[in-house]
N, C-alpha and C positions, 0 to 999 in steps of 0.2 A: 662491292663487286657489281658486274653488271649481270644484269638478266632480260633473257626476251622468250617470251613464250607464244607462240603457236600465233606469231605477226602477218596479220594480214594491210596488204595494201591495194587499191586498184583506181585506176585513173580514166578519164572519160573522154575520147579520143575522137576528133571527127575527120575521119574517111572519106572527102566528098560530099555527099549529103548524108550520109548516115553515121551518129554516131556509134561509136565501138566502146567496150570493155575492157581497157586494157591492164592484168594484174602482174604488177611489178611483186609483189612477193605476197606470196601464197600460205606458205606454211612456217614460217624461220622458227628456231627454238636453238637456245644456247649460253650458256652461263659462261664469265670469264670473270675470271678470279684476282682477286689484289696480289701482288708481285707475280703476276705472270703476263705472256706477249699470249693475246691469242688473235688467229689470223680469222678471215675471211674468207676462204680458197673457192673464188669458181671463175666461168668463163665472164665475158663482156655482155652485159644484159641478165644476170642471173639474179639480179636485185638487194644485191651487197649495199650500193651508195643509198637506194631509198632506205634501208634498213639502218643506217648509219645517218640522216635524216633523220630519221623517226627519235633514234636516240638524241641528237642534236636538241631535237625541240624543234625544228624546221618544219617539220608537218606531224598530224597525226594521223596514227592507224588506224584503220577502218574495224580492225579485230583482233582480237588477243593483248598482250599488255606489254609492256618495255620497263625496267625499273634500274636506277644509276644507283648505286647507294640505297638501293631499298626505296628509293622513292621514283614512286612513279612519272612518269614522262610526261603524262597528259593532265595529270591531277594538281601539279607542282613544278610547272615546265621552270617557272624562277630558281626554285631550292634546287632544281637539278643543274643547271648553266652553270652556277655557283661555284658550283665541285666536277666542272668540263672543261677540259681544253680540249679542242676540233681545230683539226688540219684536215682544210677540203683540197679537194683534186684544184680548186681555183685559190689560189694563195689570195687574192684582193687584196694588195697593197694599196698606199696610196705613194703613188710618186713622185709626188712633188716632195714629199718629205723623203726627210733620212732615217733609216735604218734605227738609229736612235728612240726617233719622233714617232714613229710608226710604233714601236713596241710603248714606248710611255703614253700615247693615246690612247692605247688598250687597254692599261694599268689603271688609266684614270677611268675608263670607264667599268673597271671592276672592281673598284674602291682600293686601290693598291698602296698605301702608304710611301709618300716621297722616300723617307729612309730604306724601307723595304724595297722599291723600286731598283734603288742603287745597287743593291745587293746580289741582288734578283738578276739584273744585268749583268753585272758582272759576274756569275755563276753561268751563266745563259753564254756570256762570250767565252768562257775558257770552254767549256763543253764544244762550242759547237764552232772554234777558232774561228767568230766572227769577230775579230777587235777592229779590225780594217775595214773592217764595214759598215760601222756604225756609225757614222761623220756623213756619209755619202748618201746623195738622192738616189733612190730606191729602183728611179726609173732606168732603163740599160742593166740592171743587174741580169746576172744568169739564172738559169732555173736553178741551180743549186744553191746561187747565193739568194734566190726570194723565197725558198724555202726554209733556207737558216731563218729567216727572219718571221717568217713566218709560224716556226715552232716555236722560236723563243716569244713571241707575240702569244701561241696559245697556251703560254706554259707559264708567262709572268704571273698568274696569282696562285700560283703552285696548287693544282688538282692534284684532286688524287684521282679522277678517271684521262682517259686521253684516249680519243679516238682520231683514228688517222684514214684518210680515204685516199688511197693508190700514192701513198707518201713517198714512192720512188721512183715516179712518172720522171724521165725525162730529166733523171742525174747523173752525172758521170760517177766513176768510180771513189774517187776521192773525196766527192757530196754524201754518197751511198752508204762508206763506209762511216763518216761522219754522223751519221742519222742511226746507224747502226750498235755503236757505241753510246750515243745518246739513250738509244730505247734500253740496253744493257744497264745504264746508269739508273736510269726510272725503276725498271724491274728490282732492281738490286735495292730502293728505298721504298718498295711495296706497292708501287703504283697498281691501277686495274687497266692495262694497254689494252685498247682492239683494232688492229687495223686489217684493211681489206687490202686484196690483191688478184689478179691472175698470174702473176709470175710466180712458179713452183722454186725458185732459187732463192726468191725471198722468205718464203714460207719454212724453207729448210733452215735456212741461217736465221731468220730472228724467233721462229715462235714458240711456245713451249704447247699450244694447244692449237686445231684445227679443225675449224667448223667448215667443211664441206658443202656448195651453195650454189644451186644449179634449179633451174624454171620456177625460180622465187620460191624456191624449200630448202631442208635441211636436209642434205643428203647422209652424213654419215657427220660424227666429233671424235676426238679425240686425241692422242699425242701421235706424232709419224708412225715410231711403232707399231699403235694398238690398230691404227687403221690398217696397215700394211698388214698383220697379224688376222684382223678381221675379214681381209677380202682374200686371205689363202695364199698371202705371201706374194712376192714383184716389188717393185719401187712404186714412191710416193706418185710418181707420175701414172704409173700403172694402175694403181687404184683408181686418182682421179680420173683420167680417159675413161674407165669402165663405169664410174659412178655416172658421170656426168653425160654420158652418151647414150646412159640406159635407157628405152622408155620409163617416162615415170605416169604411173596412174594416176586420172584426173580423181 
């Protein structure tokens, strides 16, 4: 599973002549569990992507601790990538290659066995109906189609964590759903999912748990339900508007 307790971050900003303070997340706490989707629900700037960084191994936290598998982020940043696949908001393809070349340079750099390789791929293209895509330079693809490639890229050395950051930026319907069923397939063989979002429609349809994320804290966890149940009943949207709008004390 994954776990993040009481994650502090803050970044040092300069203003003209005077530098600033600026903390990207404050308080974060939240556990998400092997075979389940859990989400990241807040607005734009609530510090969901630095916190999903933190797990990455991309930066470290200033305070509190992040653990993938029980091992920590900062102590064991290697043992932890190991057992990570990360889909960022930026696919980085390379385009000159194909769709192919791009997932097998990945493979090679996670020690992926040529035969496993094969496999892997081919698991990776029925999931995610990329076969017709994997011949072809990478460059001109659609955002759905650098996405496909881009999962099956963080998924070639089969983790068992997989964090995803705004994973349905800018897909149409038929990509959406494709990523959709994807995440259902993972869940279903135990994986530990976390991805982040501001869209309340994604949250409803993929996730089994929801950590509420609003001025770099933890505002409220738990399933649609128990939130909705907790704040005296309304829809999922009604909770969050009133979490997220609240004053929260410094």
């Amino acid at each position: 599973m994954i776990e993040v307790r009481a994650l502090g971050k803050t970044f040092l900003a300069r203003r003209g002549r005077k530098p600033t303070v600026l903390t990207a997340v404050d308080n974060v706490s939240f556990a998400a569990a092997d075979g389940q989707i859990t989400a990241l629900l807040g607005p734009n700037g609530a510090g969901k992507t630095t916190t999903l960084r933190i797990l990455a191994t991309l930066m470290q936290p200033d305070r509190g601790t992040a653990t993938v598998g029980g091992i920590d982020v900062t102590a064991d940043p290697m043992a932890v990538r190991a057992q990570l696949g990360v889909l960022s908001d930026a696919r980085g393809l390379y385009t000159r290659l194909t769709a192919r070349e791009n997932i097998a340079y990945y493979a090679g750099l996670r020690g992926v066995a040529t035969a496993d390789l094969t496999a892997r791929l081919e698991e990776m293209s029925a999931l995610l109906d990329m076969g017709d895509l994997l011949d072809r330079a990478t460059q001109g693809f659609s955002s759905g189609e650098r996405m496909k490639v881009a999962l099956a890229r963080a998924l070639i050395h089969d983790p068992q964590h997989l964090i995803l950051d705004e994973p349905t930026n800018g897909l149409d319907v038929m990509s959406t759903r494709a990523l959709r069923q994807l995440l259902a397939h993972l869940r279903s063989r135990g994986k530990c999912i976390v991805f982040s979002t501001h869209i309340m429609q994604e949250v409803e349809a993929l996730s089994d748990r929801i950590v509420i994320v609003a001025h770099g804290r933890t505002l409220a966890s738990g399933t649609s339900t128990e939130l909705r149940e907790s704040a005296g009943g309304g829809s999922l949207e009604d909770v969050f508007v009133r979490l997220t709008t609240a004053q929260v004390a410094p």
